[in-house]
PALUM-412609 format. One line per field, with one value per residue (C-alpha): x, y, z; residue in one letter. Coordinates in nm, 3 decimals. Example, Ala and Ser with C-alpha at 12.3 -4.5 7.8 and 13.67 -1.06 7.14 Angstrom:
xx <- (1.230	1.367) $
yy <- (-0.450	-0.106) $
zz <- (0.780	0.714) $
resn <- (A	S) $
This chain:
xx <- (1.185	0.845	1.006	1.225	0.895	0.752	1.021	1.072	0.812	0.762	0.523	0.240	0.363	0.370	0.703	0.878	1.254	1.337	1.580	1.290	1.121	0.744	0.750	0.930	0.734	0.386	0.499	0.616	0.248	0.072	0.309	0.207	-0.209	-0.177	0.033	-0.217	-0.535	-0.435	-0.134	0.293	0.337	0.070	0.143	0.501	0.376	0.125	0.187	-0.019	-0.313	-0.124	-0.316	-0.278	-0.575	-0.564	-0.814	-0.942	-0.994	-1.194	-1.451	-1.482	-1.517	-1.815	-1.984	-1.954	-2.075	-2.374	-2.407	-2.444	-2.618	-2.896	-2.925	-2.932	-3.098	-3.257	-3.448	-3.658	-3.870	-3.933	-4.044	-4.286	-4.396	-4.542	-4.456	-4.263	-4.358	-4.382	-4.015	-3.886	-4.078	-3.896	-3.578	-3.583	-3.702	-3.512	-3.209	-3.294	-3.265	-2.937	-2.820	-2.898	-2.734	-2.441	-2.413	-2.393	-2.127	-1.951	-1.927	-1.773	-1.534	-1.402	-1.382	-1.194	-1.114	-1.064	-1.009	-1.347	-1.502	-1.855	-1.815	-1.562	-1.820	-2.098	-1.859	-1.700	-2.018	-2.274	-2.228	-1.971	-2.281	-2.374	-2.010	-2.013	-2.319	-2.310	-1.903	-1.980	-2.341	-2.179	-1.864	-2.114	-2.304	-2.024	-1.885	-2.220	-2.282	-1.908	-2.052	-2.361	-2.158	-1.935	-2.180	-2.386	-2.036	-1.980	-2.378	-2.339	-2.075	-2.318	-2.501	-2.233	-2.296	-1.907	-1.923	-2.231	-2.043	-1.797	-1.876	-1.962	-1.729	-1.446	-1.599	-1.673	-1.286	-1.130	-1.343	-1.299	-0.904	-0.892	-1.091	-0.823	-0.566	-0.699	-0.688	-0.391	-0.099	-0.173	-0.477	-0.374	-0.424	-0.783	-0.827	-0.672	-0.936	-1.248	-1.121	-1.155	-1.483	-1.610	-1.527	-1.679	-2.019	-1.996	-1.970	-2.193	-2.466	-2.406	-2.437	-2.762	-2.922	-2.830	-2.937	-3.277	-3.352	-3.263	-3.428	-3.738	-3.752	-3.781	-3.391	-3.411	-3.487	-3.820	-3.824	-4.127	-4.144	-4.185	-4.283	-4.431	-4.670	-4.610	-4.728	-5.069	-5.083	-5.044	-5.054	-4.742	-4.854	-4.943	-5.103	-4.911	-5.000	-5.266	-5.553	-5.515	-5.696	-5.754	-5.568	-5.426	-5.261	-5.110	-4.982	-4.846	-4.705	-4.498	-4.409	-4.244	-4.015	-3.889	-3.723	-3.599	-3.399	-3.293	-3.149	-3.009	-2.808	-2.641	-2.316	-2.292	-2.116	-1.818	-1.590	-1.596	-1.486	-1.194	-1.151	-0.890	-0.649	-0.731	-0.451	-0.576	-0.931	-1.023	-0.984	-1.103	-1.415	-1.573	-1.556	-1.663	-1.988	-2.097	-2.158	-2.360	-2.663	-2.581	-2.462	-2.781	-2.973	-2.790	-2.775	-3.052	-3.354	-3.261	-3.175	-3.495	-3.692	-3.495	-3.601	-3.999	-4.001	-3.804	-3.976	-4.355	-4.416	-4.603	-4.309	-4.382	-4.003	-3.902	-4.184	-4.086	-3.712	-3.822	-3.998	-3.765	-3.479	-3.246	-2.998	-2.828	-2.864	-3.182	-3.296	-3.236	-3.499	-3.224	-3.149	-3.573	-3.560	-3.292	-3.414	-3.781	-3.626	-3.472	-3.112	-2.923	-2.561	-2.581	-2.712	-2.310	-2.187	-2.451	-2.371	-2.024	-2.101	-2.293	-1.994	-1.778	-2.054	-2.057	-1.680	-1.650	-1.873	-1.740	-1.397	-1.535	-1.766	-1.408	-1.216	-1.516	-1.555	-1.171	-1.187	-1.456	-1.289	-1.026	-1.216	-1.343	-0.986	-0.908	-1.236	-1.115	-1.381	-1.223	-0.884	-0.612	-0.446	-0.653	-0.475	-0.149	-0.059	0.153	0.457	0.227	-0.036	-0.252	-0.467	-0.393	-0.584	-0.839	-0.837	-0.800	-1.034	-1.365	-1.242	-1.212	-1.597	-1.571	-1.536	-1.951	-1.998	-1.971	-2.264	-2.481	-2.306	-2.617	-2.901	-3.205	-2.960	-2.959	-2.667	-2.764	-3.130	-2.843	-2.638	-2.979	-3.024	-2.724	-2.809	-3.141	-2.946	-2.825	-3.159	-3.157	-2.792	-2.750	-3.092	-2.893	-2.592	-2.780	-3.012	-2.668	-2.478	-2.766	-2.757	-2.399	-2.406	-2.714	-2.459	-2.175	-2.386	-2.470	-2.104	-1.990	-2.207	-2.154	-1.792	-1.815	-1.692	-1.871	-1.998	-1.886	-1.536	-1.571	-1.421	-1.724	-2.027	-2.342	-2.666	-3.013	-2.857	-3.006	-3.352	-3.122	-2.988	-3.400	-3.537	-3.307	-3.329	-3.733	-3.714	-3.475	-3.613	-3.968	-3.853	-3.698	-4.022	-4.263	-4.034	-4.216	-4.531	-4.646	-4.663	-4.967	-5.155	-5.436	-5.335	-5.006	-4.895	-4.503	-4.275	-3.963	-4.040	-4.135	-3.777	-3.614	-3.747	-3.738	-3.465	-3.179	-3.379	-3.305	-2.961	-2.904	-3.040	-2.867	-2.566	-2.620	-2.780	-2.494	-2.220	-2.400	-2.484	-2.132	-1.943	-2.218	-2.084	-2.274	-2.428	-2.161	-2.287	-2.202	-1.967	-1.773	-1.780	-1.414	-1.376	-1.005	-0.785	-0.627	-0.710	-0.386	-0.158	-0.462	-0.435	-0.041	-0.134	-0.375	-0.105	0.149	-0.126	-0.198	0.166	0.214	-0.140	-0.055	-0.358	-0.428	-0.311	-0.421	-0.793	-0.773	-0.605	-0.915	-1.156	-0.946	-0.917	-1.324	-1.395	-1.173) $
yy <- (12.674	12.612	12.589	12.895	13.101	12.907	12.984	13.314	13.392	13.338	13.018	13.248	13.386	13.741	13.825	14.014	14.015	14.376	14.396	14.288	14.513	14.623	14.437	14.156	14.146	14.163	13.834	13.652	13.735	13.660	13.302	13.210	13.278	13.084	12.798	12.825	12.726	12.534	12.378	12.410	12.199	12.365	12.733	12.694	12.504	12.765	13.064	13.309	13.614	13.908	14.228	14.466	14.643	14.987	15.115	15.369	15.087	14.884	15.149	15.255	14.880	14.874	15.199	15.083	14.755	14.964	15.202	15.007	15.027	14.924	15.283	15.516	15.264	14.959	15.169	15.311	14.971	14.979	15.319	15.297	15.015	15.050	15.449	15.667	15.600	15.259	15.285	15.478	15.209	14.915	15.043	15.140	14.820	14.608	14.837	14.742	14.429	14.441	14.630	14.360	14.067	14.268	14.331	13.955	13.909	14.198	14.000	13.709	13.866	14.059	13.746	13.544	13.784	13.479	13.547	13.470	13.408	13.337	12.956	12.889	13.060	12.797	12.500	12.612	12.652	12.474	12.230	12.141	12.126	12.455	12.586	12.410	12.495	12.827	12.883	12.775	12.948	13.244	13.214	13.135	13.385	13.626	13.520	13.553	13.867	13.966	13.943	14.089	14.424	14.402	14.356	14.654	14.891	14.861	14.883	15.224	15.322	15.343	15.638	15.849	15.867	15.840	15.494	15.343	15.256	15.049	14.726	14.624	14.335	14.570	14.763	14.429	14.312	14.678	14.649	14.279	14.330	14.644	14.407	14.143	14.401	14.516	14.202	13.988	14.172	14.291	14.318	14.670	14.738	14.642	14.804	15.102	15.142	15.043	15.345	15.568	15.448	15.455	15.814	15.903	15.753	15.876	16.255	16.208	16.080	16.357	16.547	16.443	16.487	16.854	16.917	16.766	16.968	17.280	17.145	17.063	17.381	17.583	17.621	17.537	17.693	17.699	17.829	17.616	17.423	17.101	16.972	16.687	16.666	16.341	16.193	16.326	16.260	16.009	15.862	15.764	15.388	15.268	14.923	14.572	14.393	14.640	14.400	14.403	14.692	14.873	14.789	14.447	14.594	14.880	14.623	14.405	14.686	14.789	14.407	14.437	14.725	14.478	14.199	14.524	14.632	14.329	14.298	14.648	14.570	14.298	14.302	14.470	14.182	14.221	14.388	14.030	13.883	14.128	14.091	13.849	14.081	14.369	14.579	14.605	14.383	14.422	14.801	14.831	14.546	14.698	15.050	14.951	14.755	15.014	15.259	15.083	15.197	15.577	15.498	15.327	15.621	15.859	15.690	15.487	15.579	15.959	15.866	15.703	16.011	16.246	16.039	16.047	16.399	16.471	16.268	16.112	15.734	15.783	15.977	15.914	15.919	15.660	15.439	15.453	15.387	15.061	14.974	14.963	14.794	15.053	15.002	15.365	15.702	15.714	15.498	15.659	15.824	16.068	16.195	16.192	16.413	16.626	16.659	16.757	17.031	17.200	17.092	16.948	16.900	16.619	16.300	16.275	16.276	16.037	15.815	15.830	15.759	15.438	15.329	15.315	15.173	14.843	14.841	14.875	14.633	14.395	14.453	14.353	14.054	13.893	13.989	13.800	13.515	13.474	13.450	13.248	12.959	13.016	12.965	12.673	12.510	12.617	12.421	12.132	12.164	12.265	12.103	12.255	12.418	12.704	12.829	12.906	13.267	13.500	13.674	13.967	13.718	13.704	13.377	13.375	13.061	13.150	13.495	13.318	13.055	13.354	13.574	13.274	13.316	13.644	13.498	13.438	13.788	13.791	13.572	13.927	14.084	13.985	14.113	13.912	13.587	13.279	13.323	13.647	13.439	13.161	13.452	13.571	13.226	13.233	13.553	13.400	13.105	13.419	13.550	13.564	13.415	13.717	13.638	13.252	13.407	13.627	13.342	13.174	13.417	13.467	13.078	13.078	13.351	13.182	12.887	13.119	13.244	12.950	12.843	13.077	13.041	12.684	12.735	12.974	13.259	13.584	13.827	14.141	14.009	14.035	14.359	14.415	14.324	14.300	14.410	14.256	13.928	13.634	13.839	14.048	13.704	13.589	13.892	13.917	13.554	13.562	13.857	13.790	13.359	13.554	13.725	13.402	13.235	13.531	13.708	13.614	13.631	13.833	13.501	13.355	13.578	13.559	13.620	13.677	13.310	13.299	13.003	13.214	13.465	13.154	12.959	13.315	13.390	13.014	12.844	12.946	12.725	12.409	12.485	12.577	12.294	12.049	12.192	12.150	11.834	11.651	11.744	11.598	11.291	11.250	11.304	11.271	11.562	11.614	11.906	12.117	12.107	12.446	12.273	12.135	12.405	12.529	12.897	12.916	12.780	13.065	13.292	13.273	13.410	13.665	13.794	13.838	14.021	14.223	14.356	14.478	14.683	14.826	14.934	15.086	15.236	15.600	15.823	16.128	16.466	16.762	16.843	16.724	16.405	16.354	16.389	16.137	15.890	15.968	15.919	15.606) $
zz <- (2.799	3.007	3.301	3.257	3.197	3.536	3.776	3.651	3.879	4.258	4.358	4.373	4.071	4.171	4.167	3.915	3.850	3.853	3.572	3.359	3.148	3.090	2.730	2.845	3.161	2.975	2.763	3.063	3.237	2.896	2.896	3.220	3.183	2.891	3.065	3.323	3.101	2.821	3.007	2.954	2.638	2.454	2.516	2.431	2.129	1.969	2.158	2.286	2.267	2.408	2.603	2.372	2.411	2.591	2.802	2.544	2.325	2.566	2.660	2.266	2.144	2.396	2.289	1.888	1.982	2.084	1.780	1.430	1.102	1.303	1.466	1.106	0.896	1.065	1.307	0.983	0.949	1.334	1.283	0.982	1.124	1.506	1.520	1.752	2.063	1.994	1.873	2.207	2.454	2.222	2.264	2.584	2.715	2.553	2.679	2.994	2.980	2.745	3.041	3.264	3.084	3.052	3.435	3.461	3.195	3.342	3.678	3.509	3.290	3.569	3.778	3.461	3.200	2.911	2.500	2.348	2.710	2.674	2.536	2.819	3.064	2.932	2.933	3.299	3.471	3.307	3.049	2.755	2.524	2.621	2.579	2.203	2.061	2.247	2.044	1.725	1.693	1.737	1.547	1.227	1.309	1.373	1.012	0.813	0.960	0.854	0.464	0.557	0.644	0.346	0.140	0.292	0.300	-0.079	-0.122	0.052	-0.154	-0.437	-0.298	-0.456	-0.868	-0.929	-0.774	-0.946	-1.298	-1.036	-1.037	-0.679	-0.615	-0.646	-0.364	-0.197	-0.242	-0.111	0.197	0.272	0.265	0.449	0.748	0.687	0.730	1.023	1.205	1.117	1.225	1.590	1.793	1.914	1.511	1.585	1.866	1.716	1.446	1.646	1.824	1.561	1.388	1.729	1.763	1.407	1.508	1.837	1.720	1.438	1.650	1.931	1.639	1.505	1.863	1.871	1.504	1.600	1.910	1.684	1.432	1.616	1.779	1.431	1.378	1.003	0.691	0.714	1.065	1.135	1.485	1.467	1.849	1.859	1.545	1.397	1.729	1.656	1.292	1.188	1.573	1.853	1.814	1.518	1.467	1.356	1.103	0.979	0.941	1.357	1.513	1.855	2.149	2.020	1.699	1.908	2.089	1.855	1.682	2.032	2.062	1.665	1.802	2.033	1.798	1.558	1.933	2.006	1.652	1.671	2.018	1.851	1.922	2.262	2.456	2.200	2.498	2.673	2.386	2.403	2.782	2.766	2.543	2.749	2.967	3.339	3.272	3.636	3.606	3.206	3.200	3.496	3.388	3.014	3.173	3.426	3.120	2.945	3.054	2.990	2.650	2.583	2.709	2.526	2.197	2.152	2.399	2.286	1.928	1.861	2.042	1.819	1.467	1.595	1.624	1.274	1.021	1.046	1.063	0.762	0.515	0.150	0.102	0.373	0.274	-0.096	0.009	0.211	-0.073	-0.302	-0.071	-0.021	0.206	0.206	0.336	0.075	0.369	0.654	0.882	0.997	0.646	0.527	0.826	0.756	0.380	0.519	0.750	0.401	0.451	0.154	0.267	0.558	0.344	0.214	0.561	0.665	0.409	0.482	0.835	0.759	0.519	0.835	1.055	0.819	0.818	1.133	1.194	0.950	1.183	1.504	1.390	1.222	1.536	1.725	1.536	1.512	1.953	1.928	1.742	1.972	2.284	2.097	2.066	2.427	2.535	2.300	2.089	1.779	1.636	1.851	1.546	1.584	1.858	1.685	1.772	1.602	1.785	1.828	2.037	1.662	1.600	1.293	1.180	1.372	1.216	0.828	0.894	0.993	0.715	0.414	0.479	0.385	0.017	0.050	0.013	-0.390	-0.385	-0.338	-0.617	-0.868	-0.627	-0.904	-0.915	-0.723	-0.556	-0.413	-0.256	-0.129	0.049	0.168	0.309	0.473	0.618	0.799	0.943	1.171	1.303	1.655	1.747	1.932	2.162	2.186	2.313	2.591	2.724	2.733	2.904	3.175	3.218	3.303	3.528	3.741	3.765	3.844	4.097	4.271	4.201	4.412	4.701	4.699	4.712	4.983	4.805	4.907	4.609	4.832	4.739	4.392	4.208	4.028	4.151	3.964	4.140	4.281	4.116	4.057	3.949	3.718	3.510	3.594	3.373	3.135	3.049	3.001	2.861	2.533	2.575	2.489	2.233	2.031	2.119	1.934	1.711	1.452	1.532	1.249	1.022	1.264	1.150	0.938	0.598	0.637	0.656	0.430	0.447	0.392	0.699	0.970	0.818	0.903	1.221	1.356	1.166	1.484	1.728	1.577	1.482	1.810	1.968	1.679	1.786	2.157	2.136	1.863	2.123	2.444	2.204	2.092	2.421	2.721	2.935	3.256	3.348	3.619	3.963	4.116	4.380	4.111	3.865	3.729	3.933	3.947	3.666	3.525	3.792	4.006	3.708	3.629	3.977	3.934	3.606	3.815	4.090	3.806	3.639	3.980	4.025	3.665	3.684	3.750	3.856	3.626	3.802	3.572	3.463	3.137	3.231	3.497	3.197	2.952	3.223	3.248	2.875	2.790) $
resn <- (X	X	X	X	X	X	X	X	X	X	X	X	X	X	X	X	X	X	X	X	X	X	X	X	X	X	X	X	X	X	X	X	X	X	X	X	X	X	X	X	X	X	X	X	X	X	X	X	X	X	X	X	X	X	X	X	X	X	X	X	X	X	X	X	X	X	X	X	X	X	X	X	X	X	X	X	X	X	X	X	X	X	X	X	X	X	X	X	X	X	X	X	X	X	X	X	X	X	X	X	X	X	X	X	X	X	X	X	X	X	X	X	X	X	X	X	X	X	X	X	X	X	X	X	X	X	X	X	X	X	X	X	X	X	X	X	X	X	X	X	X	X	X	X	X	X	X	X	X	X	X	X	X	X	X	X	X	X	X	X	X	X	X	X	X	X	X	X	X	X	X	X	X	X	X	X	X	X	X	X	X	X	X	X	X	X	X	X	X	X	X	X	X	X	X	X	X	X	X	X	X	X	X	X	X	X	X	X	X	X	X	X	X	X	X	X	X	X	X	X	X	X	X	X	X	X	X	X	X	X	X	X	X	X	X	X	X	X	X	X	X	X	X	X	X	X	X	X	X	X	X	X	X	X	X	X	X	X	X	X	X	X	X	X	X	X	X	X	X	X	X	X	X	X	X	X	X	X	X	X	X	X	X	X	X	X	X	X	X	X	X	X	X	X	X	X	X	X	X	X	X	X	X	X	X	X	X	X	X	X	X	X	X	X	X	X	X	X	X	X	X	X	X	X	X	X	X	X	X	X	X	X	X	X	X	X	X	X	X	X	X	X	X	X	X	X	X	X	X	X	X	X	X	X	X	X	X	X	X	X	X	X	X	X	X	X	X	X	X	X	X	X	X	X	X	X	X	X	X	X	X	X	X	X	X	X	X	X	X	X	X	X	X	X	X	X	X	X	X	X	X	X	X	X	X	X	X	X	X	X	X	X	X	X	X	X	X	X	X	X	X	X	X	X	X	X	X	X	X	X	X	X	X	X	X	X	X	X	X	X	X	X	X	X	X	X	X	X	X	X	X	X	X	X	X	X	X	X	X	X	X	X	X	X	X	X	X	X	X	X	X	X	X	X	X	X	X	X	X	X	X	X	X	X	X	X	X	X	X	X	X	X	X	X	X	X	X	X	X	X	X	X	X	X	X	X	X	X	X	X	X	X	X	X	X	X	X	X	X	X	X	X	X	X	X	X	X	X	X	X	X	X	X	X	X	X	X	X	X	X	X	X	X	X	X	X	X	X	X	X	X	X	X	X	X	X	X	X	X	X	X	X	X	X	X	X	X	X) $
């Protein structure tokens, strides 16, 4: 049957009989990428991923990667914390540098669109340690912080006083099945819904901007004008930890925003993960990483401006919220804000938008730790079971092995028990994976980079080319290794010394390094010199792919077919 699939095709396998269909066609292409990296006897044996990802489902699952819980609640602690200015420099820094590392990843997902991608990435071009610890960091990090969002969802649900005499692992249960739903049958199913949830944040966050600049301009009940009056009182920078004053606490208080970003933009490299079950990657990836940096102006930089000038740093409300761990709209700065301003209706729809920000969330995180295991297997690194695949191109171990995790979740249902500080445990173990994964994916690229050069392939050749590279992968590397290094800084402080906060901030460096270090013990890989790195398995049956998606690609004609073909 393998070698029916292989000679369907021309040696360069580009040709295409012409009785074949688009379907039929799409398997054959998805058969022979497969063939081409894992090898004939194993893609005929587990199957396949399929790309059944559209192009408006690519360019949505990378603007919800961007928008989370993190932007309508987490935000709130930076705020109270350091202030609003201190808030807008944060996240506009560190969305630089996100920016950056994604122009890297960008380059190489174009290059070798691959399911999961970033572990192959670190095994191809660096190291099979790297690839290792680099997969399964992330795939338990990916499946912790799938219970983390379940458990916030059916937290949020009790917001509404219908749902409070509920207990909450019924909440818990619906949500966690809905996700499992969601993923096991087809990945366009996925796709599909992170489409929609994408477009629910998006217009509720569009939204929000617009009601602020009304609101701050006295278009609100009390017709009073807001302008920029909680950056004089209580201040624009406020000082961190408050036994640090002047200058230094200022500081310190600016450097805080910076780990709440960085926690915030977790998630954003989600439509690599996705690349390799993408339609038309070369086209889609590309297109998907060159907006990034608008999305992260709009949303974030101008997100975090609006919140400053709605609701002061200082709110009696917020603070009280915080206080008493609230982890619904009660706690967002967006709804103190919209309370303050005299208007009563928006803290529902709020809610309901952070209900579908943790499920859709909870979605993507199973999707990627699902890929991730599966890159694992591909890199043989995880037992080659977990690369079945479904008729439909579904890894469906994969998929059942990331959500059985799920089952963690009901540790949080008694918030005073021990379970519930376990869970919480759990939950710290997954700190600053994210920050792992970006040093990671900066690493690879440098190697990619000199990989390239020392294979005498030109950059100019590439179909997406990343700019002012290697200092882009440089300073986004120091950058996020910096942040890991000080995040938490505030427990060398005088007086503020707490076991449980250094284990939190710190614990993911050993891990990581456990990880990394039991692999290269185990099996001694050498580190990848570029001459010798693996460019090109794969890429032949990729570039096939590549010239039927050019033929079928047909160019919109009419005005509103120009904007579609704009937005997704």
């Amino acid at each position: 049957m393998a070698e029916k699939h292989l000679h369907s095709s021309d040696p360069e396998l580009a040709g295409v009989p012409p009785r074949e269909s688009s379907s039929e066609r799409k398997k054959n292409d998805a058969y022979l990428e497969s063939a081409a990296t894992m090898g004939e006897e194993d893609a005929a044996r587990y199957g396949h991923v399929s790309r059944g990802l559209k192009s408006r489902h690519i360019q949505f699952i990378a603007l919800g990667g961007t928008i989370g819980t993190g932007l309508f609640l987490g935000i709130g602690n930076a705020f109270t914390h350091a202030g609003p200015l201190s808030v807008l420099l944060g996240y506009t820094f560190t969305g630089i540098a996100i920016f950056a590392m994604m122009q890297c990843l960008g380059e190489m997902a174009t290059w070798l669109p691959l399911p999961g991608a970033i572990p192959q990435f670190c095994a191809r071009y660096v190291d099979g340690a790297l690839g290792f610890a680099v997969g399964w960091n992330n795939w338990y990090a990916a499946a912790i912080t799938l219970c983390a969002e379940i458990s916030a969802a059916a937290l949020v649900i009790g917001f509404w006083e219908g749902a409070q005499s509920v207990n909450v692992a019924v909440w818990i249960s619906i949500i966690w099945l809905v996700i499992i739903f969601l993923n096991i049958f087809a990945v366009s199913l996925y796709g599909e819904a992170e489409f929609w949830f994408a477009s629910l944040k998006i217009i509720t966050i569009v939204g929000l901007l617009i009601m602020a600049f009304i609101v701050d301009l006295g278009g609100n009940p009390h017709h009073e004008r807001l302008g920029f009056r909680y950056w004089k009182n209580p201040g624009a920078m406020k000082e961190y930890p408050p036994q640090i004053h002047g200058d230094l606490g200022r500081f310190l208080g600016l450097f805080s925003t910076l780990v709440n970003a960085a926690f915030s933009y977790g998630g954003v490299e989600m439509v690599a993960v996705a690349a390799g079950e993408a339609e038309n990657p070369r086209k889609n990836i590309p297109k998907a990483v060159r907006r990034v940096f608008w999305r992260i102006l709009f949303f974030y930089v101008l997100g975090s401006l609006a919140i400053g000038v709605l609701v002061s740093s200082e709110d009696k409300g917020l603070l009280d919220a915080q206080a008493d761990g609230r982890s619904d709209a009660a706690a967002s700065p967006w709804v103190i804000g919209i309370k303050n301003a005299g208007i009563s209706v928006l803290p529902s729809i709020i809610n309901a938008v952070i209900l579908t920000s943790a499920t859709s969330s909870g979605n993507a995180f199973l999707y990627s730790g699902s890929r991730y295991l599966y890159a694992l297997a591909q890199n043989r690194q995880a037992p080659r079971i977990l690369l079945t695949c479904s008729k439909k191109g579904v890894p469906y171990y994969a998929v059942a092995v990331t959500a059985t995790i799920g089952a963690l979740t009901y540790l949080s249902v008694d918030s005073n028990g021990g379970a519930a500080k376990a869970f919480g445990w759990f939950q710290n173990l997954t700190t600053i994976a994210s920050l792992f994964t970006w040093c990671s994916i900066c690493v690879a690229y440098l190697q990619f980079y000199k990989a390239l050069k020392a294979q005498g392939i030109s950059r100019d050749t590439l179909v997406f080319k990343s700019r002012f590279q290697p200092y882009t992968a440089w300073f986004a590397l120091i950058y996020f290794a910096m942040i890991i290094l000080f995040n938490g800084f505030a427990v060398f402080i005088k007086g503020n010394w707490n076991v449980s906060d250094f284990i939190a901030a710190y614990i993911g460096i050993p891990i990581f390094f456990l990880l990394y270090g039991g692999w290269k013990l185990v099996k001694r890989p050498k580190f990848i010199k570029p001459y010798e790195a693996d460019l090109t398995t794969g890429k032949a049956a990729l570039d096939a792919e590549d010239e039927h998606w050019q033929r079928e690609y047909k160019p919109p004609v009419t005005i509103i077919e120009k904007i579609w073909d704009w937005v997704a």
